[in-house]
N, C-alpha and C positions, 0 to 999 in steps of 0.2 A: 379194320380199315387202315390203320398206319402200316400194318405188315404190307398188306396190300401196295400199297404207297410206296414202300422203301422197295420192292420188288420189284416195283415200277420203275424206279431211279437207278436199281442196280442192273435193270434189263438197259437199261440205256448207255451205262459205262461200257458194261461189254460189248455194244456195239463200235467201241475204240477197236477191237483186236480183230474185225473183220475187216478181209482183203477189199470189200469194195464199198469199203466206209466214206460218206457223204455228211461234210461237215455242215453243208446249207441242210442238209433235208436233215443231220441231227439236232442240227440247233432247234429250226423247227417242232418238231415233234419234242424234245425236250420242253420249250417255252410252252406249248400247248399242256403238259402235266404239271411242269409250274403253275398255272393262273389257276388251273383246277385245285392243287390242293394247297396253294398259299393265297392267290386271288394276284390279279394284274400288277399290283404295286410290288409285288415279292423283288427286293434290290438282287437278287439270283440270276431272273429273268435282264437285267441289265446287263450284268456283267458276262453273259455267256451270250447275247448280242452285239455285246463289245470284241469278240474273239474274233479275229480275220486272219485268213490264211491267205500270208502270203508267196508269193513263189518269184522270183529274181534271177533270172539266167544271162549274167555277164562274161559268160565264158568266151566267149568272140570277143571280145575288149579285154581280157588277161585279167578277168576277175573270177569267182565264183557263181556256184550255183548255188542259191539259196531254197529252202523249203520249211517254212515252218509250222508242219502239220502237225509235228510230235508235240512241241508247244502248245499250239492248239488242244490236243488230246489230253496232254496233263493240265492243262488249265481246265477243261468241260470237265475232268474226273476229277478236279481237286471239288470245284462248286458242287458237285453232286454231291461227291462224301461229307462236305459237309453240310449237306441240306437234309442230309440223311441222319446223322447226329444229331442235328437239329430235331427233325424227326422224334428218333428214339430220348433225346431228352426231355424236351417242351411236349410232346405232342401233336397234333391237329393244332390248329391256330385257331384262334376264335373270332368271328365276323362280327362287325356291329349293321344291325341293321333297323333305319325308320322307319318307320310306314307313316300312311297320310295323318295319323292321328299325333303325331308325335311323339309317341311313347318309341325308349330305346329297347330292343332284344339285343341281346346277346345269344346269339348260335355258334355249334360245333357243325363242319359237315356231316355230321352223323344228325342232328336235329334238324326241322321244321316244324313251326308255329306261325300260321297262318292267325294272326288276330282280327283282324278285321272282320273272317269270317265267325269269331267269337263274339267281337262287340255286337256285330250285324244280329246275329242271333238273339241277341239278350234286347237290341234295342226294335226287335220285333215282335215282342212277346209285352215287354215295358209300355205305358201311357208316357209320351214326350217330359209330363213333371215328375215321374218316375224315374226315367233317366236321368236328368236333369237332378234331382235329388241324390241320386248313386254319383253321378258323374262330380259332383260338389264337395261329395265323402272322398272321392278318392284322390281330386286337388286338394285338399285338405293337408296340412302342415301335424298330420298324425303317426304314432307309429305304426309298424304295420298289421301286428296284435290287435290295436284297438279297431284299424277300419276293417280287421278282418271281422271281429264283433257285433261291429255295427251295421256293415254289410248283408251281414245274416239276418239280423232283427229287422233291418228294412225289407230288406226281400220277402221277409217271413211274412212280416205285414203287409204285405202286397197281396197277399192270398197263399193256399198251399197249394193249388198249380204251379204258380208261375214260376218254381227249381224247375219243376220237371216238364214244362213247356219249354223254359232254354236249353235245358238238356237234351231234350227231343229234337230240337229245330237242329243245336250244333252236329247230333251223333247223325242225323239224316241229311245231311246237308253234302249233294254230291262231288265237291268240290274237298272235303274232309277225304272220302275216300279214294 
């Protein structure tokens, strides 16, 4: 996936060295694989929206003509190369994401964990003091050892169905695949 990604970025510098290179329609397309693989706050995405090409023809008034596209172009090829470093050194970036329940993930874009559709499962298979009993183990001020432990002893004692009823519900569950 990062190969991927860096390929992506190095497709985009070389589009500096063609004859009818479009610095609007590069930015563009640039900032569009920025948000993808760093997410909308990436400070990258800032500063290559800050790049403006400008053009100045004073030649009728005994000045110059100005153009500063090259500028432009080494500045979009400097942010890339080192967004691409970045890249090859850190990796993929890692997302925080809540959902309604509160609880924090931590994802790569290479993963997905859909929880909801886990809790949902377990708490359709569970009697409300069931849940409610699990759900108490797991605010619980324990380590994570021990409410793994206990978790099982409860469950176990819930009956030997109910592993492989929430198991059943989450692996058939058409939103899992």
């Amino acid at each position: 996936m990062i190969e991927t990604n860096i390929e992506l970025l190095k497709s985009q510098i070389s589009k500096f060295d063609k004859p009818d290179f479009d610095l609007d329609a590069w930015k563009g397309s640039t900032t569009i694989l920025l948000e993808r693989i760093f997410g909308e706050s990436y400070s990258a995405i800032k500063t290559i929206n800050q790049i403006r090409h400008r053009v100045s023809d004073l030649r009728a008034l005994g000045g110059n003509y100005n153009n500063n596209i090259n500028q432009c172009k080494l500045q979009g090829k400097e942010v890339l190369e080192a967004t691409i470093t970045e890249l090859e050194t850190f990796g993929l970036p890692e997302t925080k994401k809540k959902n309604s329940s509160g609880i924090e993930i931590n994802l790569t874009q290479n993963q997905t964990v859909n929880v909801n559709l886990i809790l949902s499962a377990i708490k359709d298979e569970l009697t409300k003091s069931q849940w409610v009993e699990i759900e108490k183990l797991l605010k619980a001020d324990e380590a994570k050892s021990t409410k793994h432990k206990k978790i099982i002893e409860i469950i176990s004692g819930f009956g030997a169905d109910v592993a492989s009823n929430i198991l059943a519900n989450i692996l058939t569950n058409p939103n899992l695949w």
